[in-house]
C-alpha positions in Angstrom: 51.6 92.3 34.8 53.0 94.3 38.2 50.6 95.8 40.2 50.6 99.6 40.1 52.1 99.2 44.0 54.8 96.6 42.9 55.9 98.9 40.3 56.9 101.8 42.5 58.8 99.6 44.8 61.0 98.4 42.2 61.0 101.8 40.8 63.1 102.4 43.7 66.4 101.7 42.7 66.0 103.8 39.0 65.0 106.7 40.4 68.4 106.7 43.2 70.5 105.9 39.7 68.9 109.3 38.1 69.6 111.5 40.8 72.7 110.2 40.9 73.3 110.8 37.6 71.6 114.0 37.9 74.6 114.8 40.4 77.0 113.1 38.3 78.0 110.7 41.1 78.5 107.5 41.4 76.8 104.5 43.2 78.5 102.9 46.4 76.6 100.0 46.7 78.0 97.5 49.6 77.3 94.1 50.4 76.8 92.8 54.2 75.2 89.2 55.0 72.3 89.1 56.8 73.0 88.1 60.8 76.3 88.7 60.4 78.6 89.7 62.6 75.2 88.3 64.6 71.5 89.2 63.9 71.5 91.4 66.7 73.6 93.7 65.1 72.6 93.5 61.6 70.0 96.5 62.0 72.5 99.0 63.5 75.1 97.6 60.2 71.8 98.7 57.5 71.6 101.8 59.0 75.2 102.4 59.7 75.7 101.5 56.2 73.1 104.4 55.0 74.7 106.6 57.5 78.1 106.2 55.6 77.1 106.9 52.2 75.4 103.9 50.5 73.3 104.3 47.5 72.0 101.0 47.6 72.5 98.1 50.6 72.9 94.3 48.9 71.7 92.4 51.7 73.5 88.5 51.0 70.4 85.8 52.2 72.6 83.1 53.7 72.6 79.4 52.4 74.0 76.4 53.1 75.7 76.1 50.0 77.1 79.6 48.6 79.4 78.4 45.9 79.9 81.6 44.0 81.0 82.9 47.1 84.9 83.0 48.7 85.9 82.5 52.0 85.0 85.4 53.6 81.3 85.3 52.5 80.8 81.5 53.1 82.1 81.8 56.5 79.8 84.8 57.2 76.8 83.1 55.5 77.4 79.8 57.8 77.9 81.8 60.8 74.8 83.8 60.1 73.1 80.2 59.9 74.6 78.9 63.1 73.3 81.6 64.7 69.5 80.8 63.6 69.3 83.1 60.4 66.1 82.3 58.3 65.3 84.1 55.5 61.5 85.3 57.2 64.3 86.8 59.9 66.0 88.7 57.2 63.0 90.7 55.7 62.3 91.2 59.7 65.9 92.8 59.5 65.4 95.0 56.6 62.0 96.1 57.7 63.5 97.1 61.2 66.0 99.4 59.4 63.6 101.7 58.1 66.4 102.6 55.3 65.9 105.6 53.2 68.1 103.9 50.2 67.2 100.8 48.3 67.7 97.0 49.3 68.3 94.6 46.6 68.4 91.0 48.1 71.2 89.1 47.0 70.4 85.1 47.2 70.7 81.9 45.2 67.6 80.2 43.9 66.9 77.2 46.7 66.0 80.0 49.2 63.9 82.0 47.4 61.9 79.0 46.3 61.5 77.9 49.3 59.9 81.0 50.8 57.0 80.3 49.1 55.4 81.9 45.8 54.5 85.3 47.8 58.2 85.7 48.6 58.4 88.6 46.5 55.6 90.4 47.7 57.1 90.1 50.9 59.7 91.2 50.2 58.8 94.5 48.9 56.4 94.9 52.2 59.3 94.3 54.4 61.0 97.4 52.4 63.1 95.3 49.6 63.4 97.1 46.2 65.5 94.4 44.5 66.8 91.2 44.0 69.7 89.3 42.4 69.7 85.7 42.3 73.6 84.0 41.5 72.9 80.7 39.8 69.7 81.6 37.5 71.6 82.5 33.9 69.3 84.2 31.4 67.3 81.1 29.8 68.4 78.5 32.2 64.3 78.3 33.1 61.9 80.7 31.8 58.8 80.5 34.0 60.8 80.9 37.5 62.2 84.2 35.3 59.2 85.6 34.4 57.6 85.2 38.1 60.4 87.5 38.2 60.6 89.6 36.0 57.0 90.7 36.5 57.0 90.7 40.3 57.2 93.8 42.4 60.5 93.6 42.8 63.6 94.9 40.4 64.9 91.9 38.8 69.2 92.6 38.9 70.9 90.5 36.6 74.5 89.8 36.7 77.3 89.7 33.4 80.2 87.7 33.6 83.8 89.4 31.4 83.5 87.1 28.9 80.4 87.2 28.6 79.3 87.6 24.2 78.6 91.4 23.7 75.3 89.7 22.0 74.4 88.0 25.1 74.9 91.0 27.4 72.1 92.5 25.5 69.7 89.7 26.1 70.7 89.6 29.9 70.2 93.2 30.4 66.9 93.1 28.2 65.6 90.5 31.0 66.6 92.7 34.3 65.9 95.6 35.2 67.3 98.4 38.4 71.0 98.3 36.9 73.6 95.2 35.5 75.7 93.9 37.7 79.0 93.1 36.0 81.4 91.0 37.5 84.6 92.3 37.0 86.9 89.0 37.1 86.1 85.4 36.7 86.0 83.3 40.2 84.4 83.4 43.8 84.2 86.6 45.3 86.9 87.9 47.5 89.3 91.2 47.9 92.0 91.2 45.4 95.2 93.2 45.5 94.4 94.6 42.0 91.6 95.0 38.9 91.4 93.3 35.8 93.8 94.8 33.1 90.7 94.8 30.4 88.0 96.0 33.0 87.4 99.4 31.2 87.0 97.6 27.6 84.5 95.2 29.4 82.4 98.2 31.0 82.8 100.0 27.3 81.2 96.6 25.7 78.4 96.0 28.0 77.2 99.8 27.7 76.9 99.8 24.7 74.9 96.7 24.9 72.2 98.3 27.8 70.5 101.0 28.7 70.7 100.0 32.1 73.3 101.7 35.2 76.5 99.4 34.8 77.6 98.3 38.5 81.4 96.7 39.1 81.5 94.0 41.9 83.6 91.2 42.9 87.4 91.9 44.2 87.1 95.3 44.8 88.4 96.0 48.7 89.9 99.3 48.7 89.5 103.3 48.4 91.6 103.2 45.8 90.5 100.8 43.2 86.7 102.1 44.7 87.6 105.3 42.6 89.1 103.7 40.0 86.0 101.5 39.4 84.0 104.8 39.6 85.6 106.8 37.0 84.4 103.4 34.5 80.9 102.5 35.9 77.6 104.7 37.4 78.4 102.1 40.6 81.0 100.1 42.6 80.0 97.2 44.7 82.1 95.7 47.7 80.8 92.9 49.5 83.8 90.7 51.0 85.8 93.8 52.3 82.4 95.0 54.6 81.6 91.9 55.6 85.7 91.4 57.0 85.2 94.7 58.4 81.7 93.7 59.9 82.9 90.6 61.5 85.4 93.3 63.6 82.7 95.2 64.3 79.8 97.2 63.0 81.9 100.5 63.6 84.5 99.1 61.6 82.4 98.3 58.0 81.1 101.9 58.6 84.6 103.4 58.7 85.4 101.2 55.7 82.3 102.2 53.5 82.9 105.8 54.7 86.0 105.6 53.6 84.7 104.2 50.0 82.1 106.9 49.9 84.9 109.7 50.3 87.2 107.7 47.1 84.3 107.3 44.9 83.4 111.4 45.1 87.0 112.0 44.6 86.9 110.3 41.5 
């Protein structure tokens, strides 16, 4: 059972979804990878990021071998790498920022593991509220899901689109903070336009949860930011801030600014 301290860090992210919904707005949640464009810069990109408008900050853990992830994200994650990232240095980075919104760590299994069985704990020391871990489906191995699930941290779980309407249910049952539906099969990556059956998707997995619905993966502009919004309770970019990063941390704040402005608009 979570402590009575672990519970209000991961409480973190439901209460910013119920004052949102309070408001009757919408989450802008972006994606950046930690130490990218450098590590140096990576604490002015959190609290630019803040500055902008973000709800909640993803904060991508780099590895080796990220193959959910397009081009744009695995060449961020291996420069971030390159340039000495370790994941120790990243909850040194989120602690820095100070941010007033909640982090949800965004990794695959390997690295987490190999933090060490306090990771968590960590994590929510350094400031993390969250985490999402890419290649641990619901059942794939129930021990490492229950550390957890009943560790301090929110435990985000993703849905794919074709993903059984019974399944969605038992995926949402085991997470908690929101439901992170990907809106297209694939890596990730910007695409010129959403998928035709995305509203039918969001309408199948609400009725399967509880839970704040987030849209992610292919979604790179204002535009289809506002569309997403007037479906889900929050939009996630990741590929399009971390282009905009590698120009320059002015640059993803213009761009997430510019998302936080569509998505109000909605």
């Amino acid at each position: 059972m979570a402590s009575a301290s672990a519970t209000t860090s991961s409480d973190a992210i439901a209460r910013r979804f119920a004052a949102l919904k309070a408001a009757d707005r919408r989450a802008l949640v972006p994606y950046v990878t930690a130490g990218h464009p450098d590590p140096e810069r990576t604490v002015s990109l959190l609290q630019g990021l803040e500055s902008a408008g973000a709800d909640v900050i993803e904060v991508g853990v780099p590895f080796s071998d990220p193959m959910a992830d397009g081009p744009v994200i695995q060449a961020s994650s291996q420069r971030a790498l390159d340039l000495g990232m370790t994941f120790d240095r990243v909850l040194e980075h989120v602690h820095a920022a100070r941010l007033g919104v909640p982090v949800v760590l965004f990794s695959y299994l390997n690295p987490i593991v190999a933090a060490g069985r306090d990771v968590l704990r960590r994590a929510a020391d350094a400031g993390v509220d969250g985490i999402l871990i890419t290649d641990l489906p619901v059942g794939a191995d129930p021990e490492r899901e229950s550390w957890l699930t009943d560790g301090p941290l929110a435990f985000i779980r993703l849905v794919a689109p074709t993903t059984p309407s019974e399944r969605m249910a038992l995926i949402a049952k085991h997470g908690s903070g929101f439901v992170y539906l990907i809106s297209r099969l694939g890596v990730t990556g910007a695409r010129d336009d959403l998928p035709p059956d995305l509203a039918d998707t969001v309408a199948r997995l609400r009725r399967a949860t509880a839970l704040p619905v987030c849209v992610g993966f292919g979604i790179s502009s204002p535009e289809q930011a506002r569309t997403v919004a007037r479906l889900a309770d929050g939009v996630v970019v990741g590929s399009a801030v971390v282009r905009a990063a590698g120009e320059g941390v002015d640059q993803a704040v213009a761009l997430v600014r510019s998302l936080r402005e569509a998505i109000d608009q909605r």
